[in-house]
DSSP file (Angstrom, degrees, kcal/mol; ACC not computed):
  #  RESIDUE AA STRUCTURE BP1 BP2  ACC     N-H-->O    O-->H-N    N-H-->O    O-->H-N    TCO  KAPPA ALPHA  PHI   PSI    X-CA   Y-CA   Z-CA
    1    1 A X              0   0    0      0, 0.0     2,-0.2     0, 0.0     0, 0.0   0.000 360.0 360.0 360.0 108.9  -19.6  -27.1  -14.3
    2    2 A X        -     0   0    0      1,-0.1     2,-0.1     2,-0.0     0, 0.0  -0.609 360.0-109.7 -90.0 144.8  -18.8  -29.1  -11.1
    3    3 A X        -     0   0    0     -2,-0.2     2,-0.8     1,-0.1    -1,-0.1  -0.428  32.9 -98.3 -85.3 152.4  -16.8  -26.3   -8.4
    4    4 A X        -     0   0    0     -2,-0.1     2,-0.3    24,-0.0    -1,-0.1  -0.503  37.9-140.7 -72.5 105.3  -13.0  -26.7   -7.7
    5    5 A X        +     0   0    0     -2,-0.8    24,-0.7     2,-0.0     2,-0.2  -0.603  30.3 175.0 -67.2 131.1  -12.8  -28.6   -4.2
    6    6 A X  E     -A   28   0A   0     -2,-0.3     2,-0.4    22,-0.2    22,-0.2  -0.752  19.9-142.3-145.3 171.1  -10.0  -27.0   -2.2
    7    7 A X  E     -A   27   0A   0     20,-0.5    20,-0.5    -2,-0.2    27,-0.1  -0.970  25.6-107.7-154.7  97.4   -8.6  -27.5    1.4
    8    8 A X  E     -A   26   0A   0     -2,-0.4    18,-0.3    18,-0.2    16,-0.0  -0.065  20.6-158.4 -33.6 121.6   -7.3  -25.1    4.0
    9    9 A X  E     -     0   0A   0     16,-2.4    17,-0.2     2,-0.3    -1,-0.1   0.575  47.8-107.2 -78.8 -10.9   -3.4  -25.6    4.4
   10   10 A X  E    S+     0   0A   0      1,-0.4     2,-0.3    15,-0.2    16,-0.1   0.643  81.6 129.4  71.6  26.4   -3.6  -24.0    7.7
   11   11 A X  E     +A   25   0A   0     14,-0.6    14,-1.5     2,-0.0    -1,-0.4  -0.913  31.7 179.4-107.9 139.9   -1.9  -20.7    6.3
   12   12 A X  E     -A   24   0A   0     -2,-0.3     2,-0.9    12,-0.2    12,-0.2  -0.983  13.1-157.3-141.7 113.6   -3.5  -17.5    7.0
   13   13 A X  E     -A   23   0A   0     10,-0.6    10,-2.7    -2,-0.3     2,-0.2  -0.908  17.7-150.5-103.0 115.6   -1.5  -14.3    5.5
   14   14 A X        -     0   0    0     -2,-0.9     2,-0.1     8,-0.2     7,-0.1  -0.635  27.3 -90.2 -89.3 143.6   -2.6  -11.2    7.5
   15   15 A X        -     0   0    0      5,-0.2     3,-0.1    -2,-0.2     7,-0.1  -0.369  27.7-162.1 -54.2 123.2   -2.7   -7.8    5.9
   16   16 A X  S    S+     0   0    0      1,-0.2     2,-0.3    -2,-0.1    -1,-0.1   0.802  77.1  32.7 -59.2 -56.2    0.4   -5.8    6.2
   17   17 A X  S >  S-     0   0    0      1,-0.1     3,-0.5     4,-0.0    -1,-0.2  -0.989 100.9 -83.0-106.5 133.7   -1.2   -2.7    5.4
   18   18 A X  T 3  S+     0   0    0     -2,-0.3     3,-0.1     1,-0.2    -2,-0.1   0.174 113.9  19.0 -32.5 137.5   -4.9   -1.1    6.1
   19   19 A X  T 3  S+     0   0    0      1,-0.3     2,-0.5    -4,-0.1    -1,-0.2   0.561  92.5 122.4  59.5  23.5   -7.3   -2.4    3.1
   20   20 A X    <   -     0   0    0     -3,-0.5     2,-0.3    19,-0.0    -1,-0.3  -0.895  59.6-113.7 -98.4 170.3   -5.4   -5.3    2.1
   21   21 A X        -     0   0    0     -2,-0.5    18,-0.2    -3,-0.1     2,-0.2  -0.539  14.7-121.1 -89.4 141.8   -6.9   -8.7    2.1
   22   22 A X  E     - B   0  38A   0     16,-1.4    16,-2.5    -2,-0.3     2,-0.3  -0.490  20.6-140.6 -70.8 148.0   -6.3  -11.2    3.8
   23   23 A X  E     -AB  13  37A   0    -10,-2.7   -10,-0.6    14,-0.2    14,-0.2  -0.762  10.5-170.2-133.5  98.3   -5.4  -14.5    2.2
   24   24 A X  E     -AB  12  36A   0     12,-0.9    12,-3.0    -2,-0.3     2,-0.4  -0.418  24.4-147.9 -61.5 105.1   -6.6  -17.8    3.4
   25   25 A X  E     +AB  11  35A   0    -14,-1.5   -16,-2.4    10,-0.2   -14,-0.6  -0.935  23.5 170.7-107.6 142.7   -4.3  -20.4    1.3
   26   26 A X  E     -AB   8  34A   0      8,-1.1     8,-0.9    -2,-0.4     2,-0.2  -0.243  22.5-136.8-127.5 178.8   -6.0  -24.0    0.3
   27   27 A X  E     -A    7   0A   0    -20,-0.5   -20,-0.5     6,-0.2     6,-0.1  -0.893  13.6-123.0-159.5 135.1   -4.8  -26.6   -1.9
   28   28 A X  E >   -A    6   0A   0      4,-0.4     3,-0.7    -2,-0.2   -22,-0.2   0.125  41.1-100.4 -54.1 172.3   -6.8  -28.7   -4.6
   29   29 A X  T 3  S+     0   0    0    -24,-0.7    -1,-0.1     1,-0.2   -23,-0.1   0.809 122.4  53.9 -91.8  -5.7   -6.7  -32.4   -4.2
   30   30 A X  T 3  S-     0   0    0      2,-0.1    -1,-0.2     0, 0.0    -2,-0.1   0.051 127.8 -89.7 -98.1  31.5   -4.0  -32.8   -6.9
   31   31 A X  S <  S+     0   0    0     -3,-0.7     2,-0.9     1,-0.2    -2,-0.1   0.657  74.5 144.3 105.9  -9.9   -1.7  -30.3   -5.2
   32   32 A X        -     0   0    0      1,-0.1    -4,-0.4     0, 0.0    -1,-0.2  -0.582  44.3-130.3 -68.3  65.9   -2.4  -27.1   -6.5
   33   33 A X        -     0   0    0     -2,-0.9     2,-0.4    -6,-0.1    -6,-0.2   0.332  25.2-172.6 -64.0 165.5   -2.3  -24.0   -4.2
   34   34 A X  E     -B   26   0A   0     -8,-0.9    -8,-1.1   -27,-0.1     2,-0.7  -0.896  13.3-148.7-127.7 141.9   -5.1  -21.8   -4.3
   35   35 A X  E     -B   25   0A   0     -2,-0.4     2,-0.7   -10,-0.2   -10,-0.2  -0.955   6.9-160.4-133.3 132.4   -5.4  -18.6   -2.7
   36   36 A X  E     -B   24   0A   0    -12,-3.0   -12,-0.9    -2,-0.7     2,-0.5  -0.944  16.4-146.6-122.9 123.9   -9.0  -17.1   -1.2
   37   37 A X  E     -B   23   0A   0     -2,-0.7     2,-0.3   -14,-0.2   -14,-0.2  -0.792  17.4-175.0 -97.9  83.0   -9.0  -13.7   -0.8
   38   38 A X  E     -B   22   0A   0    -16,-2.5   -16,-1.4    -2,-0.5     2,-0.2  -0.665  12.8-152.5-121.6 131.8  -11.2  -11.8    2.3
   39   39 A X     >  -     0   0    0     -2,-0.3     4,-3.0   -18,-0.2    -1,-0.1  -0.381  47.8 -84.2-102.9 171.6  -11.4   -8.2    2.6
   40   40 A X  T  4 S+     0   0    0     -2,-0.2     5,-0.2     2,-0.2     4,-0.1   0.771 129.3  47.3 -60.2 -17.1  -11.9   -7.0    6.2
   41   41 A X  T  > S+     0   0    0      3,-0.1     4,-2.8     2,-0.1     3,-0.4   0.751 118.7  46.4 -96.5 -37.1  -16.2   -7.4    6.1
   42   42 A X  H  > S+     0   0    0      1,-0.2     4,-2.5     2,-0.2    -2,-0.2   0.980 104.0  49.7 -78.4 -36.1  -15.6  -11.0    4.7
   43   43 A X  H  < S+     0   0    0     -4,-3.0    -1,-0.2     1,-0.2     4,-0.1   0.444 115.5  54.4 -99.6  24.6  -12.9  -12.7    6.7
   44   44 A X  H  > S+     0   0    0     -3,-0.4     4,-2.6    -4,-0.1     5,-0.3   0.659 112.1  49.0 -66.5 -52.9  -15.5  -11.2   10.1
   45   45 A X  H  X S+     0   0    0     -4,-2.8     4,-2.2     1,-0.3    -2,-0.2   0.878 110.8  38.4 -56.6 -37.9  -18.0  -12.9    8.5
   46   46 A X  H  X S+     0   0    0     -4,-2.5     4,-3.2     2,-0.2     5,-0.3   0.899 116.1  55.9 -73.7 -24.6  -16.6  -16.0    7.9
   47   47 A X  H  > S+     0   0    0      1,-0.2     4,-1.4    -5,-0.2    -1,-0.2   0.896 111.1  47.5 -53.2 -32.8  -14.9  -15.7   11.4
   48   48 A X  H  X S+     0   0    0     -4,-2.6     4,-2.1     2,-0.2     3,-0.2   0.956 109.6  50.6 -62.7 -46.9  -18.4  -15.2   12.7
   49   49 A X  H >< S+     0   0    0     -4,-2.2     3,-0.5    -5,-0.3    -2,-0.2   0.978 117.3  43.6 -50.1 -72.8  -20.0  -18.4   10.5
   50   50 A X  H 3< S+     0   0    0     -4,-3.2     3,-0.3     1,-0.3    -1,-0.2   0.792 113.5  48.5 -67.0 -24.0  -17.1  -20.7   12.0
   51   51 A X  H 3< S+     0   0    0     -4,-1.4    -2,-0.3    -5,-0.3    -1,-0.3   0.813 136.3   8.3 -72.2 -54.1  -17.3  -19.4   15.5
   52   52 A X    X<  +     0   0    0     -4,-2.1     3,-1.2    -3,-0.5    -2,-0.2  -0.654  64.2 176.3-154.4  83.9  -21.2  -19.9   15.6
   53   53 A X  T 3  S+     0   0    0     -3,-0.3    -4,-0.1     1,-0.2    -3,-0.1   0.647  84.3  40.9 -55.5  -9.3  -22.3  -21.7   12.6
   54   54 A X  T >   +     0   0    0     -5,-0.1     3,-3.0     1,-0.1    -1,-0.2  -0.183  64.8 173.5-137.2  33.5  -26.2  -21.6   14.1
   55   55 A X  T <  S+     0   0    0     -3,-1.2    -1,-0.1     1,-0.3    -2,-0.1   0.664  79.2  55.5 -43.8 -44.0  -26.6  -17.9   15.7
   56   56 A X  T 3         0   0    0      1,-0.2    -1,-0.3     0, 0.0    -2,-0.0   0.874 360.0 360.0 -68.4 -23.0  -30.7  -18.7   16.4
   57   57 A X    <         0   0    0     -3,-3.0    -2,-0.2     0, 0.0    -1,-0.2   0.640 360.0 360.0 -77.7 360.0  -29.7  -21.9   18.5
């Protein structure tokens, strides 16, 4: 099973009320939107990851 490659649209829908997720929306490469879905521990984490992708250097 090869994974579905997707692409940040450079939309970010912030939660409107405490505990929903935020939703990070992509598109496939034939056009498709995609929605990725980050709960308050994941979209720190990922903020952390992109922010300092190498935390021992």
């Amino acid at each position: 099973m090869n994974p579905l490659i997707v692409r940040w649209d450079r939309t970010v829908i912030h939660p409107q009320q405490p505990g929903e997720d935020t939703i990070v929306c992509c598109l496939t490469n034939g056009g498709q939107p995609v929605a990725l879905l980050l709960d308050d521990e994941l979209r720190e984490a990922l903020g952390l990851v992109l922010v300092d992708p190498d935390p021992e250097n």
